[in-house]
C-alpha positions as CSV (number, residue, x, y, z in Angstrom):
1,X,13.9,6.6,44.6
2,X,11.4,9.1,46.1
3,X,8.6,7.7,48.1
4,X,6.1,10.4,46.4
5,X,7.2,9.5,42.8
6,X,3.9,7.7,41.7
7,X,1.8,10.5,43.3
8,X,3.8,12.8,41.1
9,X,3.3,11.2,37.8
10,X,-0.4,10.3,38.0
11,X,-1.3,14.1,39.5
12,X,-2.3,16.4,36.8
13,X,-0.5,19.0,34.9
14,X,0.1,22.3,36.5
15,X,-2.6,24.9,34.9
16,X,0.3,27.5,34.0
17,X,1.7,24.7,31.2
18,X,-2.2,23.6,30.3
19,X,-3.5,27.2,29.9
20,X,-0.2,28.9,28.0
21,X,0.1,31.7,26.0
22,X,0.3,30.8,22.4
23,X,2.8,31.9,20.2
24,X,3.1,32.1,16.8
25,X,3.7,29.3,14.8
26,X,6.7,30.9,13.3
27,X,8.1,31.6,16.6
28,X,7.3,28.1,17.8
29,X,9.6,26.3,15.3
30,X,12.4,28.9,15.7
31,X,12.4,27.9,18.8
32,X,12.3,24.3,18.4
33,X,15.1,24.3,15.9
34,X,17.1,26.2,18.5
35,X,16.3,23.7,20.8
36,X,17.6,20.7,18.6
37,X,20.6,22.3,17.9
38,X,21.9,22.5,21.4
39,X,21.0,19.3,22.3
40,X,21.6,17.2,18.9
41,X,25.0,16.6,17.9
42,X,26.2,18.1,14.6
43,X,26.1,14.8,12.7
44,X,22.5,15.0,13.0
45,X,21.7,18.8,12.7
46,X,22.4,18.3,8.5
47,X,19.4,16.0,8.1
48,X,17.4,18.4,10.7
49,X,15.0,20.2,7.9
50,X,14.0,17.5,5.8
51,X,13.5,15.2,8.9
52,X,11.7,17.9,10.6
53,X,7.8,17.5,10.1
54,X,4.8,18.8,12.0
55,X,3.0,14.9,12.8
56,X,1.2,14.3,15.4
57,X,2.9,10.7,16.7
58,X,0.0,9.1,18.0
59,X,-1.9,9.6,14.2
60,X,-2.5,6.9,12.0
61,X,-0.4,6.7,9.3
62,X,-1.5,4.4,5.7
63,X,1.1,2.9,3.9
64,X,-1.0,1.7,1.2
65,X,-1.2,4.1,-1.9
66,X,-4.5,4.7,-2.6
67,X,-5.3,3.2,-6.2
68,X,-6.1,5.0,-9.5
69,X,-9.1,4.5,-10.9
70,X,-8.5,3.4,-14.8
71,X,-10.5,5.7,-16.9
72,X,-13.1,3.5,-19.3
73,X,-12.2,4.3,-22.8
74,X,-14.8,6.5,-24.3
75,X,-15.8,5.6,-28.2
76,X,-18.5,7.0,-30.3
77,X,-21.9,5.3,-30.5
78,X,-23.1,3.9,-34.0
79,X,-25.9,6.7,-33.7
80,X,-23.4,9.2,-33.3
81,X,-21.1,8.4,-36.1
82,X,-23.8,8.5,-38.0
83,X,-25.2,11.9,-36.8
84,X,-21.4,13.0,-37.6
85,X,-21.7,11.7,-41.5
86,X,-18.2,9.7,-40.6
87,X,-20.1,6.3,-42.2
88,X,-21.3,7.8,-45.5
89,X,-18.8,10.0,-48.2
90,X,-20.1,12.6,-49.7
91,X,-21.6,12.4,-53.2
92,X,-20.4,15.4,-54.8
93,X,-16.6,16.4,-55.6
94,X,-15.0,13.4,-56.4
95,X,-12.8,13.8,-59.3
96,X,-11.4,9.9,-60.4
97,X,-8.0,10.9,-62.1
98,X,-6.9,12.6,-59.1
99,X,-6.8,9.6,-56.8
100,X,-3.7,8.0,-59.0
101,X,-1.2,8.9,-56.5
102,X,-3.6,6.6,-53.7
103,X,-3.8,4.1,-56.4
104,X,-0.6,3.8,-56.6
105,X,0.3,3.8,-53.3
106,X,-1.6,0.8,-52.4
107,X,0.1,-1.2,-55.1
108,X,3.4,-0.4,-53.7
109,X,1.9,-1.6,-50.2
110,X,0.6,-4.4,-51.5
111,X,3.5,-5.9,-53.8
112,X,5.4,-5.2,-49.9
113,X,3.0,-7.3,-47.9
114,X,3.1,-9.9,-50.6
115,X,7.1,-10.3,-50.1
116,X,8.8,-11.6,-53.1
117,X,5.6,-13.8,-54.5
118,X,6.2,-13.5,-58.1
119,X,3.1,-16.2,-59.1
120,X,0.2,-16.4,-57.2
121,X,-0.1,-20.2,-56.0
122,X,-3.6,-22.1,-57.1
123,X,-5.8,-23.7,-54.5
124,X,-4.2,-27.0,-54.5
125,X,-0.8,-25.7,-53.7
126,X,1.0,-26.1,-50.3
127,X,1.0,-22.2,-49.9
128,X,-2.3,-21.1,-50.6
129,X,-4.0,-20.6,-47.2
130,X,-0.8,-18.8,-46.3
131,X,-1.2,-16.4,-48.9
132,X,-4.8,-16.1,-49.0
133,X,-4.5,-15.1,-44.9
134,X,-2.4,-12.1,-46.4
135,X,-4.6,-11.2,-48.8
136,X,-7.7,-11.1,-46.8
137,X,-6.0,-9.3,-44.2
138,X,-4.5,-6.6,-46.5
139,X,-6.4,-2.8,-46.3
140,X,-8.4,-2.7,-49.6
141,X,-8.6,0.8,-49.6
142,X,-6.8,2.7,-52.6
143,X,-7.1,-0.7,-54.8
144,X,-9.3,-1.1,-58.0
145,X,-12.0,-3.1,-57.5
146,X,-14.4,-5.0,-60.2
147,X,-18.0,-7.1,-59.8
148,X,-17.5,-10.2,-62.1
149,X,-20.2,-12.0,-60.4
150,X,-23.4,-10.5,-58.6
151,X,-27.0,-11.4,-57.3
152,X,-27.7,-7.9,-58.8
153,X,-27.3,-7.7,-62.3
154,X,-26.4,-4.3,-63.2
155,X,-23.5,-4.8,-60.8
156,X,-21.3,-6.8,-62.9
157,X,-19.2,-5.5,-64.4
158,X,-19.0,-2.0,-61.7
159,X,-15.7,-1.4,-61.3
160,X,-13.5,1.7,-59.5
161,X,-11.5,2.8,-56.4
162,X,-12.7,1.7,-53.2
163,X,-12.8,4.4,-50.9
164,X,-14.3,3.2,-48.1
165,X,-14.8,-0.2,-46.5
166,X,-17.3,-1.5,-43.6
167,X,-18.2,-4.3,-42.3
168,X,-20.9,-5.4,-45.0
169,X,-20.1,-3.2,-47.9
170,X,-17.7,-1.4,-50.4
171,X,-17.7,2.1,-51.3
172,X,-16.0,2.8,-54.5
173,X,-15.6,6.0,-57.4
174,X,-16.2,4.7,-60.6
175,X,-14.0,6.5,-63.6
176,X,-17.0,8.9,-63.9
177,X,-16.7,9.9,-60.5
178,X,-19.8,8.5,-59.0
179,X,-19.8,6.6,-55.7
180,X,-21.4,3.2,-55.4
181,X,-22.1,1.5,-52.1
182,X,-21.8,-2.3,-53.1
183,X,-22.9,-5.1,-50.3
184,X,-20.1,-7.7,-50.3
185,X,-22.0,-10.8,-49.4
186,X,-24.0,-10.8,-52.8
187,X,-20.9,-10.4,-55.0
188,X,-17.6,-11.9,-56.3
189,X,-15.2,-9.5,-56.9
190,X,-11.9,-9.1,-58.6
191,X,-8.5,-7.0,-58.6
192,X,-5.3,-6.6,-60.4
193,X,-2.0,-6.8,-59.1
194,X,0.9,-6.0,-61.8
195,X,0.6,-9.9,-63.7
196,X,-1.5,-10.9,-61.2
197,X,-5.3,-11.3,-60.9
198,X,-7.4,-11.9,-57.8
199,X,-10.5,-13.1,-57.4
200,X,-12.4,-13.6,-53.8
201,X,-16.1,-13.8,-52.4
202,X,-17.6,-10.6,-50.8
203,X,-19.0,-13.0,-48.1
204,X,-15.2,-14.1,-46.6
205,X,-14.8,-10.5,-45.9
206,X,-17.6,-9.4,-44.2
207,X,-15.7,-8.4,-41.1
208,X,-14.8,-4.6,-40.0
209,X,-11.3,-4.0,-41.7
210,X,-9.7,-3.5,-38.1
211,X,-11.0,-6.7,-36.8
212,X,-9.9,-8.2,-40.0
213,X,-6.2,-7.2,-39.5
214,X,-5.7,-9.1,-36.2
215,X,-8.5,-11.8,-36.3
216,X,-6.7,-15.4,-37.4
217,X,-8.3,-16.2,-40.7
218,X,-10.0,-19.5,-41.0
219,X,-9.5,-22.1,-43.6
220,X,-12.7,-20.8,-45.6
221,X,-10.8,-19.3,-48.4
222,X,-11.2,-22.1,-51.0
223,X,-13.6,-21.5,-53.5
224,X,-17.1,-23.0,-53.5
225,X,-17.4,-26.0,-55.3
């Protein structure tokens, strides 16, 4: 080993290899690849372009992917659905007869949700709060509803299509196509089913109709004594 060898590696570069000329960069990695290719055997020449990145080796390299942000779920405010008229029908147009086909519709839905229930069981029986879970989580929409009982008077007896339900009301078109807006908590109300007849308190259903669907009904569905 040559005496001078340390003094050779820790003496600066030669200025000719410092100060080159630069060359395209086109022309740079022609040459390059030429390069590889004499000295590489042919093995590993067929992974030489996919392999073959410009990366500077000393550069620090994250191998943690950088996380998505979730994107909050935008909903419109109460203020705004109600700027939008999409919590009140309109009053005018309504024609009763046409609405059959809904009417209809919602029997067939609910004589499917029901199963094969020919007789609905009293309060006393073993099935009741199984059957009265189903029934106050049906949609009420499209069924014909009736006020037998009311701390307004001149509600009993109201009856018609509901058309729209909220949390604290029913909106229904009476056969001479007006719309009502009846609170539930005030009233006792009634439907038909085929043989059937149903009779529930407006205050066990004061919850929004999508909350109502997935919420596990208590045991409050006995009538008042």
């Amino acid at each position: 080993m040559s005496k001078n060898l340390p003094t050779t590696v820790n003496s600066p570069l030669p200025t000719e290899i410092i100060k080159g000329q630069d060359i395209p960069k086109e022309e740079a990695l022609s040459l390059i690849n030429t390069y590889l290719k004499q000295v590489l055997p042919s093995s590993d020449q067929k992974n030489l372009k996919s392999e073959f990145k410009w990366q500077f080796l000393l550069q620090r390299h994250s191998l943690v992917k950088p996380k998505r942000r979730k994107q909050k779920k935008t909903f419109l405010t109460r203020k705004q659905r109600k700027e939008m008229k999409l919590l009140k029908l309109p009053e005018d147009g309504w024609n009763y007869n046409s609405l059959e086909p809904m009417r209809n519709l919602w029997k067939e839905y609910m004589r499917e949700n029901l199963g094969l229930i020919k007789k609905a069981p009293s309060c006393i029986d073993q099935e009741w709060n199984t059957f009265s879970a189903i029934v106050a989580k049906s949609e009420m929409v499209g069924a014909v509803l009736k006020v037998i009982k009311s701390k307004v008077p001149s509600l009993v007896g109201l009856y018609g299509t509901i058309m729209l339900e909220t949390k604290m009301s029913f909106q229904i078109l009476t056969p001479e196509n007006k719309l009502k807006t009846i609170l539930k908590e005030t009233s006792i109300f009634e439907f038909v089913l085929d043989h059937m007849r149903f009779k529930f308190l407006g205050k066990h259903l004061t919850t929004r109709p999508s909350d109502r669907s997935v919420r596990k009904i208590k045991n409050l569905l006995h009538p008042d004594l």
